[in-house]
Rosetta silent file (secondary structure, phi, psi, omega in degrees, C-alpha in Angstrom):
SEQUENCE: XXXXXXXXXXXXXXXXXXXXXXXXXXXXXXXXXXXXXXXXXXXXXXXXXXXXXXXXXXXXXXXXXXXXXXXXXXXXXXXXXXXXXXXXXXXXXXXXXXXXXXXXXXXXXXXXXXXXXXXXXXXXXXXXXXXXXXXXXXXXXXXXXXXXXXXXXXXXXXXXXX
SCORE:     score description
SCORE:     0.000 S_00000001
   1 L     0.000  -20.547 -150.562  -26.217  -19.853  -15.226 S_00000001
   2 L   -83.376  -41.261 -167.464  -25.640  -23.818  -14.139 S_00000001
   3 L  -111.259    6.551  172.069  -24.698  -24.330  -17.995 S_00000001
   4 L   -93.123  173.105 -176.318  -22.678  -21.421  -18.951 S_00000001
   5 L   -54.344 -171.902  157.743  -18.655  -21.511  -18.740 S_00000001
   6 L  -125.865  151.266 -169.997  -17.182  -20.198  -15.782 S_00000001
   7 L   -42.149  149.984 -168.517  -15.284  -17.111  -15.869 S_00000001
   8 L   -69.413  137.802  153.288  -11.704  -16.703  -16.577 S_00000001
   9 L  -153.038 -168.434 -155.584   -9.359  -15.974  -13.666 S_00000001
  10 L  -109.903    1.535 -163.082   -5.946  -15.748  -12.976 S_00000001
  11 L   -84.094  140.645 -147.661   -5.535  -17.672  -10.446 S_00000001
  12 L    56.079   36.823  167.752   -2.158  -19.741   -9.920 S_00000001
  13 L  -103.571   36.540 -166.907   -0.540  -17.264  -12.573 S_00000001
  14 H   -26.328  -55.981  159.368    1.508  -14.939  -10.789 S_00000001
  15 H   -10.748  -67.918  179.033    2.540  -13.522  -13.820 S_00000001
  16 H   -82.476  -10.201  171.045   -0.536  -12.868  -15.074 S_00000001
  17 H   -78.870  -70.511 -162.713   -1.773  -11.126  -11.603 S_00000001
  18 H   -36.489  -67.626  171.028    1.234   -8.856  -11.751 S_00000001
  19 H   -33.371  -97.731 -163.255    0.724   -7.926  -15.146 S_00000001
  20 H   -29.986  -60.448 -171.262   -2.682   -7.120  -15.054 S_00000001
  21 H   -68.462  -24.290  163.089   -2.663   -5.121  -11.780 S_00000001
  22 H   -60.279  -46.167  170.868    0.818   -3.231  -13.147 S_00000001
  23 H   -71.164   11.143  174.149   -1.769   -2.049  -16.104 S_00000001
  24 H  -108.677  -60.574  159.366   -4.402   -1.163  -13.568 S_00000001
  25 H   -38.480  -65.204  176.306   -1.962    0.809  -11.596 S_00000001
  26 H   -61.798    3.360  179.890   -0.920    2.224  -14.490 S_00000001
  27 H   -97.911  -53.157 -152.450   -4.461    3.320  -15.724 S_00000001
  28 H   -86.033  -40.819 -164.214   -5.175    4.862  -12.284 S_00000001
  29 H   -57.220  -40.755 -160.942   -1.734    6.665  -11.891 S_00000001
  30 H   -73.692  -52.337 -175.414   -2.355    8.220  -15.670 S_00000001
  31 H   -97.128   -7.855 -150.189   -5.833    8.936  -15.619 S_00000001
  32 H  -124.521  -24.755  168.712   -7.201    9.078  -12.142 S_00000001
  33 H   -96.368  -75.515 -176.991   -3.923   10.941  -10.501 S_00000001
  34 H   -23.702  -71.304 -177.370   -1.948   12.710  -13.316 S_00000001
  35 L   -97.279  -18.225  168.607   -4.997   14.142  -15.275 S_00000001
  36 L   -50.022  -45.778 -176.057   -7.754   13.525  -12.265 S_00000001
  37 L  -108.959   31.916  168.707   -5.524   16.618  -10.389 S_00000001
  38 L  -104.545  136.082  164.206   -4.843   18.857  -13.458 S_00000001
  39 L   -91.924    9.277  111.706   -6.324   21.645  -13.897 S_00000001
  40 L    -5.826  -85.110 -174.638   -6.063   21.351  -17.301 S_00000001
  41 L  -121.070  173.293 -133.795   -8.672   19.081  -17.228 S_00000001
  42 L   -76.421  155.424  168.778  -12.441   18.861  -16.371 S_00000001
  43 L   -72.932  -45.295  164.377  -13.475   17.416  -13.394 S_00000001
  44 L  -139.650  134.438  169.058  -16.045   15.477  -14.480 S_00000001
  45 L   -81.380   89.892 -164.403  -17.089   14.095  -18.041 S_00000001
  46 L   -53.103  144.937  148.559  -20.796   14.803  -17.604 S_00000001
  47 L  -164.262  137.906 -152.930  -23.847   12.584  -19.142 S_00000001
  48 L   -63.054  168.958 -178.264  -26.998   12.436  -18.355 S_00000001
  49 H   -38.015  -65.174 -179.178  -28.315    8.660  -16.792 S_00000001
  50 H   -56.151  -29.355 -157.463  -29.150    7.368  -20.314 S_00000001
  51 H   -84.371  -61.871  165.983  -26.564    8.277  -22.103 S_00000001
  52 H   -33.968  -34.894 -171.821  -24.022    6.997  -19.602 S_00000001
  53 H   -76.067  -31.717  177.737  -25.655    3.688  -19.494 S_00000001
  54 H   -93.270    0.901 -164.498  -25.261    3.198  -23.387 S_00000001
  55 H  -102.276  -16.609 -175.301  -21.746    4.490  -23.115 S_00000001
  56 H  -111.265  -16.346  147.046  -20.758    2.073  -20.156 S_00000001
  57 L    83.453    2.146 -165.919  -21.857   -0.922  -21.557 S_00000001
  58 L   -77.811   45.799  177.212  -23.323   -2.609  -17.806 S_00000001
  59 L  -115.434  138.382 -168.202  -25.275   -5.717  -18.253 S_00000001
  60 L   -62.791  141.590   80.489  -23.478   -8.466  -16.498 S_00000001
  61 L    43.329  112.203  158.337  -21.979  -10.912  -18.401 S_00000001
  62 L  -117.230   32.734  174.258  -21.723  -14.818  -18.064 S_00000001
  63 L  -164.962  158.757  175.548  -18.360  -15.221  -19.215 S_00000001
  64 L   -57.401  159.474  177.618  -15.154  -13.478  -18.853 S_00000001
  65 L   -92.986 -179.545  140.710  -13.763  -10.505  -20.243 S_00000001
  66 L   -61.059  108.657  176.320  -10.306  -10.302  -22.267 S_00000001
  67 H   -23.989  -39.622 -163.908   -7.544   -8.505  -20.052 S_00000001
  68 H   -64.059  -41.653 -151.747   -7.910   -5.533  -23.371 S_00000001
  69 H   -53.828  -69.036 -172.554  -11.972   -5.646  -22.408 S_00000001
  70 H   -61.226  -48.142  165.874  -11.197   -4.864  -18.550 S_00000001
  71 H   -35.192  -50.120  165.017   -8.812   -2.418  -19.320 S_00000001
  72 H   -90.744  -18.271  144.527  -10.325   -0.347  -20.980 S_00000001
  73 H   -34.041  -82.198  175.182  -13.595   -0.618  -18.146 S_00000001
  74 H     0.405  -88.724 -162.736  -10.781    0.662  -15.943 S_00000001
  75 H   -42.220  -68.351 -153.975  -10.242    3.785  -18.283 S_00000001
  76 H   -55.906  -54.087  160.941  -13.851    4.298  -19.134 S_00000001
  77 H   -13.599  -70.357 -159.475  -14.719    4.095  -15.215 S_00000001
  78 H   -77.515  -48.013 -167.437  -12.281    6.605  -14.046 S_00000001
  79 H   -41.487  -55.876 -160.532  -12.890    8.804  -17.775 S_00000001
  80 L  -107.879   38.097  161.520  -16.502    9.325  -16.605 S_00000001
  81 L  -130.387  148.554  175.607  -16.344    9.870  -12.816 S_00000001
  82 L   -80.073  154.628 -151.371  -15.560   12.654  -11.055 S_00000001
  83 L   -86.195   60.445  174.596  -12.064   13.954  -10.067 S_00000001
  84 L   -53.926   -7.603  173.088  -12.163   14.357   -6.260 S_00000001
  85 L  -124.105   27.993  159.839   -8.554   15.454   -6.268 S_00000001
  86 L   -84.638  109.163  178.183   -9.053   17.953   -9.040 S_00000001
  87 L   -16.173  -31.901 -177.391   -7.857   21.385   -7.827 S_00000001
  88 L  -125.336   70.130  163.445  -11.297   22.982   -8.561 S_00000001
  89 L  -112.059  111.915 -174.417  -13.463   20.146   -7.331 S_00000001
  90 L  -143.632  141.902 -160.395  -15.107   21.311   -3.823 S_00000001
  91 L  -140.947  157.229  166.944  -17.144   19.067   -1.576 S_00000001
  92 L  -102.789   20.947  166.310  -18.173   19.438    2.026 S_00000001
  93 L  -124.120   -0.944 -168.100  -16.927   16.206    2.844 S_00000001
  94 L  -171.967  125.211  169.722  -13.933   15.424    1.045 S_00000001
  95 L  -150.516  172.860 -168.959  -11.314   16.777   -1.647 S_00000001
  96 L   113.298 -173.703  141.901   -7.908   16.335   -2.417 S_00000001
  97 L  -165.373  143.792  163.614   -6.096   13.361   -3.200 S_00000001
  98 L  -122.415  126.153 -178.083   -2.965   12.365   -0.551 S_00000001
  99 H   -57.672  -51.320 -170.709   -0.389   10.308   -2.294 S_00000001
 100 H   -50.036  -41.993  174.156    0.472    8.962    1.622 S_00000001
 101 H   -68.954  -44.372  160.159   -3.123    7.599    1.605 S_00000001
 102 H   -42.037  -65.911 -165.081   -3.346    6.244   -1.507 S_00000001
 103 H   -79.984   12.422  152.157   -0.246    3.876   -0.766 S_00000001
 104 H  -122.182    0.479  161.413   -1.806    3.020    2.509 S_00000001
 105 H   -87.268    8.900 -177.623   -5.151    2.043    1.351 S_00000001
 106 H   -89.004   -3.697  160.039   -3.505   -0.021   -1.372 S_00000001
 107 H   -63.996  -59.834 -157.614   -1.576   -1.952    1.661 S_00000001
 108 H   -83.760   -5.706  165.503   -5.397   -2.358    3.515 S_00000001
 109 H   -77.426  -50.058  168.205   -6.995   -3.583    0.120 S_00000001
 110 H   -26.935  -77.681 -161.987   -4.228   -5.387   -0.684 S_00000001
 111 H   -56.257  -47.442  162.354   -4.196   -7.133    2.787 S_00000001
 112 L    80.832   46.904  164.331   -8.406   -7.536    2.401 S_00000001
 113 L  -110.961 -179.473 -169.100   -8.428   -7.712    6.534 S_00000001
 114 L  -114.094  154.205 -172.975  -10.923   -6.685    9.453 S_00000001
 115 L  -123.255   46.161  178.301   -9.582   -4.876   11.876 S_00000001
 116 L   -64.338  -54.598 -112.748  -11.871   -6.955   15.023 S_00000001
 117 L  -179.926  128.184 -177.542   -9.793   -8.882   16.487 S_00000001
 118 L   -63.581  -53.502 -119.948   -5.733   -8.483   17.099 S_00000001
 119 L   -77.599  -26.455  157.149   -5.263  -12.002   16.172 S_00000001
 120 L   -25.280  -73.170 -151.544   -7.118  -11.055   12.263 S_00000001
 121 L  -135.117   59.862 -168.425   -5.275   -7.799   12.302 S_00000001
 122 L   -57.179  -44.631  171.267   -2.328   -7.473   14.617 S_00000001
 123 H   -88.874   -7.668  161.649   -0.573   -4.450   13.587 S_00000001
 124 H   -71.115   40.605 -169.734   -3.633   -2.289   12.447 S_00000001
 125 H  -143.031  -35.258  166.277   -5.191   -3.406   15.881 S_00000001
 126 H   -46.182  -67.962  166.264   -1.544   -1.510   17.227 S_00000001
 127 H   -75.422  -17.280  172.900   -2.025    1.369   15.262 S_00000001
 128 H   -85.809  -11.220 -150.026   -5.539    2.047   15.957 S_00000001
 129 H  -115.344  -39.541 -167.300   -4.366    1.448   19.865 S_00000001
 130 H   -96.646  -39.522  163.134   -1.407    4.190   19.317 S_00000001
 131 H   -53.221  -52.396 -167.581   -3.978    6.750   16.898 S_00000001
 132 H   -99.960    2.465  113.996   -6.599    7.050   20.135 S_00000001
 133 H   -17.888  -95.970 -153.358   -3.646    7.032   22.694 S_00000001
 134 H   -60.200  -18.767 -161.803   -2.391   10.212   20.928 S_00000001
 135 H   -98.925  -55.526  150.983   -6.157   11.723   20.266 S_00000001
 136 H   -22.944  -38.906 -171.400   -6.538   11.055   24.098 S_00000001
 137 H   -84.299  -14.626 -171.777   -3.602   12.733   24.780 S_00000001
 138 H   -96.006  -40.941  143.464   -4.415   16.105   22.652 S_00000001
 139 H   -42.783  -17.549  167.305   -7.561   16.248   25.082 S_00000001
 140 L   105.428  -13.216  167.835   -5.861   15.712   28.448 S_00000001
 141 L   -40.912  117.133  132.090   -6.912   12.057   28.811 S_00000001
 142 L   -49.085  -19.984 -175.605   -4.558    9.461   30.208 S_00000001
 143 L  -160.514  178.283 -129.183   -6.919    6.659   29.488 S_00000001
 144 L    88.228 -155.027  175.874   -9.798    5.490   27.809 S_00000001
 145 L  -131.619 -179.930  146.300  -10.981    3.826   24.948 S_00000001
 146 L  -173.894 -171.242 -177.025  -12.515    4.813   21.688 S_00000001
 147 L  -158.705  134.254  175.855  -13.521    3.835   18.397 S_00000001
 148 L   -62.438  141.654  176.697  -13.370    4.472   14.820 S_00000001
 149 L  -120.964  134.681  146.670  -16.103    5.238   12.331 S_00000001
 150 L   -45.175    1.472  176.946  -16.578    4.804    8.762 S_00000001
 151 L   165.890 -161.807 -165.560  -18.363    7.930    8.471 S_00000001
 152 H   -90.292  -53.518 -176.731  -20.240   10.720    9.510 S_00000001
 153 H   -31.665  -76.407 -164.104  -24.249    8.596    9.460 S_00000001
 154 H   -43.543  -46.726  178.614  -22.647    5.912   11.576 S_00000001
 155 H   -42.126  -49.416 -164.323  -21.025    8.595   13.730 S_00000001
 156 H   -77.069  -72.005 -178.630  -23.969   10.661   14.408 S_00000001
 157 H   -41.895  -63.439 -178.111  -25.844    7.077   15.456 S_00000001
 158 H   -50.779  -77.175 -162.065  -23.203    6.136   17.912 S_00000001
 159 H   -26.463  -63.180 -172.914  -23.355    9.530   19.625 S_00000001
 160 L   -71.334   12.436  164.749  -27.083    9.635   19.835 S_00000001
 161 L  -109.036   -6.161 -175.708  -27.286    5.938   21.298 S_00000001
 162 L   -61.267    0.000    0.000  -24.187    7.076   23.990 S_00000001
């Protein structure tokens, strides 16, 4: 790797950031909202391991793609994954899609922060302080503390070390 090029980026191009991520937005809104929750169409465009693998194209690279290249990864990505917010897609941990969530994890990706430490993350450090306030409060609590988990594993492990 010490003697190949180094990969294209985009950086001090505003332009060329907007642009791209307005066609990335515009990939996921078409294919991954629009036709992802139609029932119209399939939930997932099945293929076995192999097949997927010649159809996806994944051995990395030592040079950049073309903006056309990643674009159409984008499509192909979402084309051949499954539709968790497809009307007849049922999971026992998750289905749907909420527009309100979408637009707030593209604010916490966007942002790329930790939520440790107010001075990192002052207002998510607010709002998680006003979310277990109110979750206290639906239980009869006036006080405590608590704390959020990324999932159910992690969940299960805190309980069984309180």
């Amino acid at each position: 790797m010490a003697d190949s090029k180094p990969l294209r980026t985009l950086d001090g191009d505003p332009v060329a950031v907007e642009a791209l991520l307005q066609d990335v937005f515009g990939i996921v809104v078409d294919e991954a909202i629009l036709k992802g929750t139609s029932a119209s169409e399939k939930v997932c465009e099945w293929k076995e391991p192999e097949e997927l693998k010649q159809l996806l194209d994944l051995e990395l690279q030592s040079q950049g793609e073309s903006r056309e290249q990643i674009l159409e990864r984008c499509r192909t990505v979402i084309h051949y994954s499954v539709k968790t917010g497809h009307p007849r897609f049922f999971n026992q941990l998750f289905s749907g899609l909420d527009p309100h969530a979408l637009a707030g994890r593209i604010i916490t990706e966007s942002l790329n922060t930790s939520q440790y430490t107010y001075e990192i993350a002052p207002v998510f450090v607010l709002m998680e302080e006003e979310v277990l306030k109110k979750l206290r409060a639906l239980v009869g609590w006036n006080s405590g503390d608590g704390v959020f988990c990324p999932g159910g594993s992690i969940s299960n492990m805190y309980a069984m070390n309180l």
